[in-house]
C-alpha positions as CSV (number, residue, x, y, z in Angstrom):
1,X,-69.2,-21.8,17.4
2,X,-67.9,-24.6,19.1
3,X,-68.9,-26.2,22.3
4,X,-65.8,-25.5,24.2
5,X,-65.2,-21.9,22.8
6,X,-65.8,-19.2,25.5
7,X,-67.7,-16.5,23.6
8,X,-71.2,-16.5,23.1
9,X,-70.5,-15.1,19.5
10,X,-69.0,-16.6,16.2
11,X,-66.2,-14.8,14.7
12,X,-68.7,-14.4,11.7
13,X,-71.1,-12.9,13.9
14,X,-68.2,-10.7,15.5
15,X,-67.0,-9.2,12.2
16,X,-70.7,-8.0,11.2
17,X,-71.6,-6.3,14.6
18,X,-68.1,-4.2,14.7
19,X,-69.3,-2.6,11.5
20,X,-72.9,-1.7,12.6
21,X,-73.8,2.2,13.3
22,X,-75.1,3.2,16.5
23,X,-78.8,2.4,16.0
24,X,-78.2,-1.0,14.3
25,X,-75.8,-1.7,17.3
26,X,-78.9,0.2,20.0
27,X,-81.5,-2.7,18.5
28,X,-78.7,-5.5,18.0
29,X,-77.8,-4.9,22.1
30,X,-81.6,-4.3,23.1
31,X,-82.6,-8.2,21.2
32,X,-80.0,-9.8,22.8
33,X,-80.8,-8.3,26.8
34,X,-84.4,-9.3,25.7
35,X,-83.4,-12.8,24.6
36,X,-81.5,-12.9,27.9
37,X,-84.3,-12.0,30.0
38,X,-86.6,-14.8,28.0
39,X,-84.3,-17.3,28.7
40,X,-83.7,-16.2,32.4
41,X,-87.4,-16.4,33.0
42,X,-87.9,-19.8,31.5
43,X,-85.3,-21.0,33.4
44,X,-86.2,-19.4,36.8
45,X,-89.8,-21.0,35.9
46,X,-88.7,-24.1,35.9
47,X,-86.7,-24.2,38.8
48,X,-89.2,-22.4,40.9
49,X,-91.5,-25.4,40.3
50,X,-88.9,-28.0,40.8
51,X,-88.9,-26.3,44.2
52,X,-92.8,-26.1,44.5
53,X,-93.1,-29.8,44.1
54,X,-90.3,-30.6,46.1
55,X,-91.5,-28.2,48.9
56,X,-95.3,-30.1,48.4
57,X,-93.6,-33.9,48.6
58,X,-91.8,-32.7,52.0
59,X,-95.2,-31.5,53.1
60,X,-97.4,-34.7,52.2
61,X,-94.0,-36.8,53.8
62,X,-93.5,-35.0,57.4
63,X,-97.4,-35.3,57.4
64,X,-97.5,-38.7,57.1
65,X,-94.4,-39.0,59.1
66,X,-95.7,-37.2,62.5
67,X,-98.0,-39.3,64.6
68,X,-101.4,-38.5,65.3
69,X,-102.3,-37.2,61.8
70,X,-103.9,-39.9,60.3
71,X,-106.1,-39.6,56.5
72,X,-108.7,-37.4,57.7
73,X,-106.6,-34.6,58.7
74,X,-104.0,-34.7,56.2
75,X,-106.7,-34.3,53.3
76,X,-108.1,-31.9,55.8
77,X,-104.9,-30.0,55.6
78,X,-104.3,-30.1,51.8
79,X,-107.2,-28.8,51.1
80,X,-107.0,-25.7,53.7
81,X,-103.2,-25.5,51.9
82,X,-104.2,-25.6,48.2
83,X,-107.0,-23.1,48.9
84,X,-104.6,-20.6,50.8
85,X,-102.3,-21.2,48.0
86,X,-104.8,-20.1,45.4
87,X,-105.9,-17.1,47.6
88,X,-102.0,-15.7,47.7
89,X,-101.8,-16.7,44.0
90,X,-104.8,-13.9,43.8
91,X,-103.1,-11.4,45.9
92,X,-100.1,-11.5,44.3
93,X,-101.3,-11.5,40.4
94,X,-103.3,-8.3,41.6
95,X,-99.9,-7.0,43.7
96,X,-98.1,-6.6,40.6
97,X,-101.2,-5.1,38.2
């Protein structure tokens, strides 16, 4: 398959799935939704903590950016936040058990 064709399929691989049966083409269809969803979820992981750090480094900034919050209160802060981050964590691991 070449880079710029439009199909997600070789010809190859074309020619042998029009001659499958219904349950070869049932599995065929149900590995290629599951590869799908893999891929979707390791991509959605990844952006979702591209977002998470960029989310944290506009935290730490506009803490360090608004006056009267010196070092004390900004660890004081993070701490608070990573804690209440790890308790949410907890509730929703056990939300979708």
């Amino acid at each position: 398959m070449s880079k710029n064709s439009p199909y997600l399929i070789t010809r190859e691989q074309y020619k042998r799935i029009k001659k499958y049966d219904h349950a070869q083409m049932d599995s065929w269809i149900r590995n290629f939704a599951k590869n799908l969803n893999e891929d979707s979820n390791e991509s959605n992981s990844k952006i979702m903590k591209e977002i998470e750090n960029i989310h944290n480094l506009s935290i730490l900034q506009a803490l360090e950016n608004t006056k009267g919050i010196g070092e004390k209160i900004r660890v004081n802060f993070l701490n608070n936040y990573n804690v209440a981050l790890i308790e949410h964590t907890k509730i929703k691991s056990n939300d979708n058990n």
